[in-house]
VEXKOL-774982 format. One line per field, with one value per residue: x, y, z of N, C-alpha, C in turn; residue in one letter. Coordinates in nm, 2 decimals, always signed. Layout:
<rs>
n_X: c(X/...) .
n_Y: c(Y/...) .
n_Z: c(Z/...) .
ca_X: c(X/...) .
ca_Y: c(Y/...) .
ca_Z: c(Z/...) .
c_X: c(X/...) .
c_Y: c(Y/...) .
c_Z: c(Z/...) .
residu: c(A/...) .
</rs>
This chain:
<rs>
n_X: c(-1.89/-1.67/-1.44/-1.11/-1.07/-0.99/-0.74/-0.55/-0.21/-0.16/-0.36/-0.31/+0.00/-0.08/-0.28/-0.02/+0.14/-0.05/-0.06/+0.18/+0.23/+0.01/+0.07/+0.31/+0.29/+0.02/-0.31/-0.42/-0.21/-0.11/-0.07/-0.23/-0.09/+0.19/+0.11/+0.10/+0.36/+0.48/+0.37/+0.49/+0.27/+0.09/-0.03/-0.24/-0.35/-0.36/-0.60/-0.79/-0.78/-0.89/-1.05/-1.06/-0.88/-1.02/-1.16/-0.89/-0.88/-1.08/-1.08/-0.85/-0.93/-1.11/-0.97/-0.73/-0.93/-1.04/-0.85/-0.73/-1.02/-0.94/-0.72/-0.80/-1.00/-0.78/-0.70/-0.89/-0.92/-0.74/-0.56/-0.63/-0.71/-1.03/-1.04/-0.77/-0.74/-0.95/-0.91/-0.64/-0.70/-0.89/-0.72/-0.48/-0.66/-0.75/-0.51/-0.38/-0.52/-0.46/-0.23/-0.22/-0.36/-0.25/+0.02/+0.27/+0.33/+0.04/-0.17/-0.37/-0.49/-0.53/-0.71/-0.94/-1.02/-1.06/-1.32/-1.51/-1.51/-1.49/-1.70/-1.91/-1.76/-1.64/-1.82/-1.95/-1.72/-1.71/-1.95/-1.89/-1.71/-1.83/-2.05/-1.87/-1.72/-1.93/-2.03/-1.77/-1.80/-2.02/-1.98/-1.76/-1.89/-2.06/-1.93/-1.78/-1.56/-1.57/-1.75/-2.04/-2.02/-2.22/-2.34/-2.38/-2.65/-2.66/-2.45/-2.41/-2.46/-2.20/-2.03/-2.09/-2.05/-1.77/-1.71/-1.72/-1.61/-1.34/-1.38/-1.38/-1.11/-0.98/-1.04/-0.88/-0.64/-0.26/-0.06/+0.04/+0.15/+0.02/-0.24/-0.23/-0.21/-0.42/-0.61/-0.60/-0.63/-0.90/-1.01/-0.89/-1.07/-1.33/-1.37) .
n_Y: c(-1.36/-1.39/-1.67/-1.75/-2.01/-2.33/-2.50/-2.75/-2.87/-2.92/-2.79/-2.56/-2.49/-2.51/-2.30/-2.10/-2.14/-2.07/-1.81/-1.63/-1.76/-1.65/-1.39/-1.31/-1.43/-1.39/-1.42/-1.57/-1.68/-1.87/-2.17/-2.52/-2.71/-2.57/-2.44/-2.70/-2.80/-2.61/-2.63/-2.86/-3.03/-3.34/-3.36/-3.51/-3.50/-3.25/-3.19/-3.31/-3.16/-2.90/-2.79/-2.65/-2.35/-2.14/-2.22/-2.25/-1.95/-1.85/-1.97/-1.84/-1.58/-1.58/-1.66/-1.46/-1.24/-1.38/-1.36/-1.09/-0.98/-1.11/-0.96/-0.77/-0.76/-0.87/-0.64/-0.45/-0.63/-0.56/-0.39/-0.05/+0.28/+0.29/+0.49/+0.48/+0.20/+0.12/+0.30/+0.15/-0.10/-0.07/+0.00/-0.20/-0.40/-0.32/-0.28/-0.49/-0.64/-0.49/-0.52/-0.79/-0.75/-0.54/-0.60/-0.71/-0.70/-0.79/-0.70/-0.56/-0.72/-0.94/-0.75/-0.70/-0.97/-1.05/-0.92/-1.00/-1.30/-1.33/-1.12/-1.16/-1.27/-1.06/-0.91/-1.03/-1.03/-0.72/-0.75/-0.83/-0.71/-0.48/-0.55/-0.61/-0.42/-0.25/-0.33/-0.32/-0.09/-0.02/-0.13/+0.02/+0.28/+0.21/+0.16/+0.38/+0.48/+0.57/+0.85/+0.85/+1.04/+1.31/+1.34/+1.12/+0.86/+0.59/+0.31/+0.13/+0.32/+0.47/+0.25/+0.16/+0.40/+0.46/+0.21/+0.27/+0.50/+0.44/+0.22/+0.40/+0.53/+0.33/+0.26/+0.49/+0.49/+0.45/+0.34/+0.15/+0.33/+0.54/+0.51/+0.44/+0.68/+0.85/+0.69/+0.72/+1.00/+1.01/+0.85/+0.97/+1.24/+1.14/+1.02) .
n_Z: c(+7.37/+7.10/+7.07/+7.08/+6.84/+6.91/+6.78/+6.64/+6.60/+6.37/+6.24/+6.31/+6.20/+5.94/+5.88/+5.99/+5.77/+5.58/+5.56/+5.57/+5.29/+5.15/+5.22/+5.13/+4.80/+4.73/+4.72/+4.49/+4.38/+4.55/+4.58/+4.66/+4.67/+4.76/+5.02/+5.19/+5.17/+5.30/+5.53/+5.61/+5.61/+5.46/+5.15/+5.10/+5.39/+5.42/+5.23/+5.38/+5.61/+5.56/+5.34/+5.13/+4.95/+4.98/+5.23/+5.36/+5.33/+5.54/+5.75/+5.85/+5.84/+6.05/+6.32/+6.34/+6.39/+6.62/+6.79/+6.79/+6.90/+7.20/+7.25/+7.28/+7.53/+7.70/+7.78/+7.84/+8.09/+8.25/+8.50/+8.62/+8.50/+8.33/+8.11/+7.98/+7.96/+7.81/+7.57/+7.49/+7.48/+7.25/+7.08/+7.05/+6.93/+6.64/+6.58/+6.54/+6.38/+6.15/+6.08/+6.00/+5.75/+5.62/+5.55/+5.34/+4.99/+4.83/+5.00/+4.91/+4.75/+4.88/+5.10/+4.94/+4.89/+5.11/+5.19/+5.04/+5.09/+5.35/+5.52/+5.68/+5.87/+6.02/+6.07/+6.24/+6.46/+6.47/+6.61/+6.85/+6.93/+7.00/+7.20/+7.41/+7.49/+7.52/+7.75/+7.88/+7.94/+8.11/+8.34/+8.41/+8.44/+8.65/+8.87/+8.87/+8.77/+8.56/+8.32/+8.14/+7.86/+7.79/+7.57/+7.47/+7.43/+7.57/+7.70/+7.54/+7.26/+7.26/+7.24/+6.97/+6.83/+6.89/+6.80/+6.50/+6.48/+6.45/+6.27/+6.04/+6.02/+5.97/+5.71/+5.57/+5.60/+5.58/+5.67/+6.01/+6.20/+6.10/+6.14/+6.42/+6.53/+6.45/+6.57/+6.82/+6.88/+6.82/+6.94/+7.24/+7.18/+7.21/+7.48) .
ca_X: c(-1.78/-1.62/-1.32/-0.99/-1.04/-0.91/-0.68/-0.44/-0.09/-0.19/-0.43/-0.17/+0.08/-0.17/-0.29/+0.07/+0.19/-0.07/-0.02/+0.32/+0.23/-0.03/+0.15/+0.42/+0.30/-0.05/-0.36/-0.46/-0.10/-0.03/-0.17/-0.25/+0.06/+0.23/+0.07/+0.10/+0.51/+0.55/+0.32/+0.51/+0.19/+0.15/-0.09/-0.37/-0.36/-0.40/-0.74/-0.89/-0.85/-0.96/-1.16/-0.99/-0.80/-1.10/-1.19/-0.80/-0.89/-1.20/-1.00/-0.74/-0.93/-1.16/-0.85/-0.72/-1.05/-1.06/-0.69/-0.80/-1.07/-0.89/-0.58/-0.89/-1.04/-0.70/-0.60/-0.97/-0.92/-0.62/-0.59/-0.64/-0.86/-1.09/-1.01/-0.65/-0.80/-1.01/-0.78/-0.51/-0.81/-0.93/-0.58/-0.42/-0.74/-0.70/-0.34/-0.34/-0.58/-0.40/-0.04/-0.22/-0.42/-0.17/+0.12/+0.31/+0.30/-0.04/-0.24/-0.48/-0.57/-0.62/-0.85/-1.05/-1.09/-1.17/-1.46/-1.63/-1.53/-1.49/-1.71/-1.97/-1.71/-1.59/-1.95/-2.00/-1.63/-1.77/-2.07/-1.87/-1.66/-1.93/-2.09/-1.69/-1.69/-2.06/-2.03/-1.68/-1.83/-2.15/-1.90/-1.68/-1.95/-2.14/-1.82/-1.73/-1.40/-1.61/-1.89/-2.06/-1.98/-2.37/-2.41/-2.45/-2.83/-2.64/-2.32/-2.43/-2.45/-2.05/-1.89/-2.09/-2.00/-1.61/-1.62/-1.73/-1.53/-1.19/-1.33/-1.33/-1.01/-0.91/-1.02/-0.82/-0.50/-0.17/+0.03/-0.01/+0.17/-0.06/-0.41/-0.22/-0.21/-0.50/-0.71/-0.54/-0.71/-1.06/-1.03/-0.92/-1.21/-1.50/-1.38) .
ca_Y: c(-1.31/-1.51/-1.68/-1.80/-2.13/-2.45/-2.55/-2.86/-2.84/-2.92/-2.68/-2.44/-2.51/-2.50/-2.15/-2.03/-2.14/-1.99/-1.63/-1.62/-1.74/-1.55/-1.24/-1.32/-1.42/-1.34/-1.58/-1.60/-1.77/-1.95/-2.32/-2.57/-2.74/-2.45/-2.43/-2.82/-2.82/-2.51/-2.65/-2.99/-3.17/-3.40/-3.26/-3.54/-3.48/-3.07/-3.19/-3.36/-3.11/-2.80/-2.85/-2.56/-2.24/-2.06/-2.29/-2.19/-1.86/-1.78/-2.02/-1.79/-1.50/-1.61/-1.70/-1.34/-1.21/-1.39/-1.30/-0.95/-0.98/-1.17/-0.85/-0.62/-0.82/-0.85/-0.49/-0.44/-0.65/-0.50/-0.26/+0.12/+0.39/+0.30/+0.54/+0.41/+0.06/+0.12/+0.31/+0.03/-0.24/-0.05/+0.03/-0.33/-0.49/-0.25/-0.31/-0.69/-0.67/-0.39/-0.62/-0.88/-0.70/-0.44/-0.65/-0.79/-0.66/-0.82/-0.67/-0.52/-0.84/-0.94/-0.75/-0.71/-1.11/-1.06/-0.85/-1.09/-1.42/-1.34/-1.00/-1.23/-1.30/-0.93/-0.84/-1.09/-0.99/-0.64/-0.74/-0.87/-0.61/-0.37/-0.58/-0.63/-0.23/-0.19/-0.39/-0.23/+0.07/+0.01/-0.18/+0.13/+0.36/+0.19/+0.17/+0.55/+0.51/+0.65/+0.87/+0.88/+1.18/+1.36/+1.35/+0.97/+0.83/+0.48/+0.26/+0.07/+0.36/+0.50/+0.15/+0.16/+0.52/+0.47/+0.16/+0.27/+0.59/+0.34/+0.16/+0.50/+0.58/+0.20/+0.25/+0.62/+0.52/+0.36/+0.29/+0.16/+0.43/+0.68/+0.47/+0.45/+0.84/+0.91/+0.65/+0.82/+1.12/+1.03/+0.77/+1.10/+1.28/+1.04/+1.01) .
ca_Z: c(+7.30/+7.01/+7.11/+7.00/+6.78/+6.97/+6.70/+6.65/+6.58/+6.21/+6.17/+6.30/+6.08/+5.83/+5.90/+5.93/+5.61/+5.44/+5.60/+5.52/+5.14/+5.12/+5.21/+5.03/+4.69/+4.71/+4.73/+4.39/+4.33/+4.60/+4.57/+4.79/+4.75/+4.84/+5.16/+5.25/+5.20/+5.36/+5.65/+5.64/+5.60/+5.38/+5.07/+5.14/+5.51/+5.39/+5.22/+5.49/+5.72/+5.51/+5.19/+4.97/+4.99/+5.08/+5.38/+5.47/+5.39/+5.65/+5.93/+5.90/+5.97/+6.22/+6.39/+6.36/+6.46/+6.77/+6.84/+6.80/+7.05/+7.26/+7.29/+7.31/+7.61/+7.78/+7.77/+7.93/+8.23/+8.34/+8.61/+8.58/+8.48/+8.25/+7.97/+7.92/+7.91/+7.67/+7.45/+7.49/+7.40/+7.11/+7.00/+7.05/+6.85/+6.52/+6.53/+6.50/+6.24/+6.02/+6.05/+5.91/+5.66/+5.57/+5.57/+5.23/+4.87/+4.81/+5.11/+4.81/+4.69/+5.02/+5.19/+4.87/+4.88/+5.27/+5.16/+4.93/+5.14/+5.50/+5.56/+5.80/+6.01/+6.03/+6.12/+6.39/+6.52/+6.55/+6.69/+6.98/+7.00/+7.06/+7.30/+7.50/+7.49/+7.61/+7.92/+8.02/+7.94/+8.22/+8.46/+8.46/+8.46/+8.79/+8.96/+8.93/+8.70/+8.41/+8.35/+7.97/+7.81/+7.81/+7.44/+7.44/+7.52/+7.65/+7.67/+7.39/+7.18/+7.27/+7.20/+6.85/+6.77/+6.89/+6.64/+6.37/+6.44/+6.41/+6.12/+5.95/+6.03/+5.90/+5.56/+5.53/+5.64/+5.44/+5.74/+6.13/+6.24/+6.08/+6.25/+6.57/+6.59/+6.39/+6.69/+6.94/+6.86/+6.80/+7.14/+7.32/+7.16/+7.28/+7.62) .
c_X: c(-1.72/-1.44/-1.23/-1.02/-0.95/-0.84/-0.56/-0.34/-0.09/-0.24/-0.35/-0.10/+0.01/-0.15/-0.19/+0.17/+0.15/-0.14/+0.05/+0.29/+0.12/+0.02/+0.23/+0.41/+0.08/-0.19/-0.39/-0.30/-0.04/-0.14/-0.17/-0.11/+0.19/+0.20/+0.10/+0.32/+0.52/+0.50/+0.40/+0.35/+0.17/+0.03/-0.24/-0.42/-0.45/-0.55/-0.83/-0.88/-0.90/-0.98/-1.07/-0.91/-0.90/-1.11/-1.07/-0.85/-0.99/-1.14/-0.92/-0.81/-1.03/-1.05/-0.79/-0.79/-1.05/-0.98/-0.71/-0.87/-1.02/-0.81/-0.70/-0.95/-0.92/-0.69/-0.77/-0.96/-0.82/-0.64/-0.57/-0.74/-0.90/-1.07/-0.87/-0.63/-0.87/-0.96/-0.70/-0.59/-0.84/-0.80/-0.53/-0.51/-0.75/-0.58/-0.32/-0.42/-0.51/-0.28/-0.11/-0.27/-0.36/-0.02/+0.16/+0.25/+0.15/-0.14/-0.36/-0.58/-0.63/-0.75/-0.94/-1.11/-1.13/-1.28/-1.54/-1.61/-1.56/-1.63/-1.84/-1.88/-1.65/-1.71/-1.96/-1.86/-1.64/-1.87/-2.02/-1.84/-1.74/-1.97/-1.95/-1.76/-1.85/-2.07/-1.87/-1.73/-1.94/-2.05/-1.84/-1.80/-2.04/-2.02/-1.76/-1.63/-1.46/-1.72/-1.92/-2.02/-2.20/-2.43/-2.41/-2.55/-2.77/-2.52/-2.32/-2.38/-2.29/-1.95/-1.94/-2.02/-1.81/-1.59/-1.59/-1.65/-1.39/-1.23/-1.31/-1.18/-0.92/-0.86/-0.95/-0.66/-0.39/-0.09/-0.02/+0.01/+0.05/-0.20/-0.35/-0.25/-0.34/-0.65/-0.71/-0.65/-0.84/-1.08/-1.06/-1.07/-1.33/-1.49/-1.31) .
c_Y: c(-1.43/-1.54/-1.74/-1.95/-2.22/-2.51/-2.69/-2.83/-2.84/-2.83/-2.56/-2.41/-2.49/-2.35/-2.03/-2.01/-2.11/-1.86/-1.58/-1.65/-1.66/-1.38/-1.22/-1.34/-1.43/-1.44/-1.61/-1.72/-1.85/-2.07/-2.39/-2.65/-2.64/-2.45/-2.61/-2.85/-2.71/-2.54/-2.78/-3.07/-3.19/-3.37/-3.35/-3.53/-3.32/-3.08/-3.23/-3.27/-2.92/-2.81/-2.79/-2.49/-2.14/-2.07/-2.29/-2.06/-1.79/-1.86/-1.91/-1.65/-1.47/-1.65/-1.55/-1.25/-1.22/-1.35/-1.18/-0.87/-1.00/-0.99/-0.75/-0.62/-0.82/-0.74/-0.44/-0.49/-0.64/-0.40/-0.15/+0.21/+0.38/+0.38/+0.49/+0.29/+0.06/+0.17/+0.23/-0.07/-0.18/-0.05/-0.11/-0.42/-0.44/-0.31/-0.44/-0.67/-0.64/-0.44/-0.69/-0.85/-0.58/-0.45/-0.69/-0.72/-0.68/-0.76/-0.59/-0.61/-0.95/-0.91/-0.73/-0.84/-1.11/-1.00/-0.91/-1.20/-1.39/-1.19/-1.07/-1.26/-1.15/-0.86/-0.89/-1.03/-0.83/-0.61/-0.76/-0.77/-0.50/-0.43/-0.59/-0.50/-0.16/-0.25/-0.35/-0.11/+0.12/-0.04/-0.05/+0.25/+0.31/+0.19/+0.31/+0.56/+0.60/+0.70/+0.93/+0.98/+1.18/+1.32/+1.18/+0.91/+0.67/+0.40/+0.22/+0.16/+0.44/+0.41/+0.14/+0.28/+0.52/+0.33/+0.21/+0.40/+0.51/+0.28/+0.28/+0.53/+0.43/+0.21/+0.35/+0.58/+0.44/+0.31/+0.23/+0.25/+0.56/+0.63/+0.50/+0.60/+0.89/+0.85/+0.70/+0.90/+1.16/+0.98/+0.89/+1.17/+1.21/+1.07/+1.11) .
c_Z: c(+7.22/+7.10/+7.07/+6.96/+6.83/+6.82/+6.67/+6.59/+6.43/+6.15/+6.21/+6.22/+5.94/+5.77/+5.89/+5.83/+5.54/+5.48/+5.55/+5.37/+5.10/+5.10/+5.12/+4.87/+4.66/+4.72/+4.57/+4.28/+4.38/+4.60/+4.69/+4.83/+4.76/+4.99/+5.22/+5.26/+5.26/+5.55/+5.71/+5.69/+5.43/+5.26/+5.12/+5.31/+5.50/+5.36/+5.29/+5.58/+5.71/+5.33/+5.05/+5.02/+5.05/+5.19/+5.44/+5.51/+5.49/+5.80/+5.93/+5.94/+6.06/+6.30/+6.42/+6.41/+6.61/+6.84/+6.89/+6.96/+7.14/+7.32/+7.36/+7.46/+7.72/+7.84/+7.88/+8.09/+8.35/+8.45/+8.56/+8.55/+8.35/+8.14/+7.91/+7.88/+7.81/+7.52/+7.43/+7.41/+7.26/+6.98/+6.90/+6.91/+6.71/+6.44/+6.46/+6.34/+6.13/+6.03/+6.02/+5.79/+5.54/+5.50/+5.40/+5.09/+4.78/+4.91/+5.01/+4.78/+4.83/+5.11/+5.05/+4.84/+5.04/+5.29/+5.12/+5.01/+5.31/+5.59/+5.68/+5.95/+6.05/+6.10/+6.19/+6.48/+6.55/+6.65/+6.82/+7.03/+7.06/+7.21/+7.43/+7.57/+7.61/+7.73/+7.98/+8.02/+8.09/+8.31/+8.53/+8.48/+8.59/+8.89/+8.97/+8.83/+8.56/+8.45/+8.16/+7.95/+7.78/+7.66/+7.38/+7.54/+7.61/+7.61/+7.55/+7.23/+7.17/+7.23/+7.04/+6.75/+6.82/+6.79/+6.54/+6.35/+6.35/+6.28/+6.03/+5.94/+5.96/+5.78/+5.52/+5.56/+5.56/+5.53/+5.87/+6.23/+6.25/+6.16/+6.39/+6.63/+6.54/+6.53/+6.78/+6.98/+6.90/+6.96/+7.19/+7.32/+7.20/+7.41/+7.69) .
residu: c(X/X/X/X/X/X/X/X/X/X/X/X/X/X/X/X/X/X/X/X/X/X/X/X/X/X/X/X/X/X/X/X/X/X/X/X/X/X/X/X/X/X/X/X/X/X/X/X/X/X/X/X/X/X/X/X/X/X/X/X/X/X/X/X/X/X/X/X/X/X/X/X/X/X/X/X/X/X/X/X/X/X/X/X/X/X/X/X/X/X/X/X/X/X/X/X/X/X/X/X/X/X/X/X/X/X/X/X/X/X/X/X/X/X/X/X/X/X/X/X/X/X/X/X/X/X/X/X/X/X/X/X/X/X/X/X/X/X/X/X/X/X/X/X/X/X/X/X/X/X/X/X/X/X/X/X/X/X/X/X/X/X/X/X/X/X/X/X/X/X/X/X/X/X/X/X/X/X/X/X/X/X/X/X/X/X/X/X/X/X/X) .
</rs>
């Protein structure tokens, strides 16, 4: 499973100086020095330790990615009955994304540059998550707390069909309100 980016306090600062200007004025206008006074570093410091704006923008969201995972992963190894865990994991890892992705007057221009630069890392970040999903799915299912639903041939194939259910419900929605209830739903329905 991918994991949260060991990052330095620089590359921190980095990263969340240019969230916040991204959100805020969009990437296509925010510059580099923009991002280097808002991060308090210093602009040749900024180049050495990410190339461009691009090479901010895929740290930042492999960084959010792993975050993601990370919430979805927690919310799994908590205690309880397996279906409320998994709804909470699936829930939690949506959510983060769609506040960063949804967020700020520009969130257009956004995820349509996270489609053309980043969509490798959006595919490995599903890949994991499948794999997360399909191993609580057999844990809980050899332990008794779950049992498939009959109309799926194996775990594998329930944590791919409850992704891709949620990414459907991603691209349809305008709010996080409206995914949270619209996930709800479908979760329920699988399990």
């Amino acid at each position: 499973m991918q994991s949260a980016p060991l990052l330095s306090d620089r590359q921190f600062a980095i990263l969340n100086a240019a969230m916040i200007a991204f959100s805020r004025y969009g990437y296509s206008r925010t510059k580099m020095d923009d991002i280097a006074r808002a991060s308090g570093v210093a602009r040749t410091a900024l180049y050495k330790t990410y190339r461009n704006k691009e090479h901010i923008f895929r740290a930042l969201c492999e960084r959010v990615h792993a975050e993601a995972l990370c919430k979805a992963k927690t919310e799994l190894d908590q205690p309880g009955p397996f279906p409320q865990r998994l709804e909470r994991a699936m829930l939690e890892r949506d959510k983060h994304l769609l506040q960063i992705g949804h967020s700020g007057p520009h969130a257009d221009e956004i995820a349509d540059l996270y489609f053309s630069l980043a969509q490798d890392l959006a595919n490995a970040s599903n890949e994991a998550l499948t794999d997360l999903i399909t191993k609580a799915t057999k844990t809980a299912v050899k332990s008794g707390d779950f049992t498939l639903p009959p109309s799926f041939k194996s775990e594998q194939n329930f944590a791919i069909l409850l992704r891709l259910g949620l990414e459907g419900v991603k691209k349809e929605i305008k709010t996080i309100d409206e995914f949270e209830s619209l996930a709800f739903q479908l979760i329920r329905a699988l399990i």
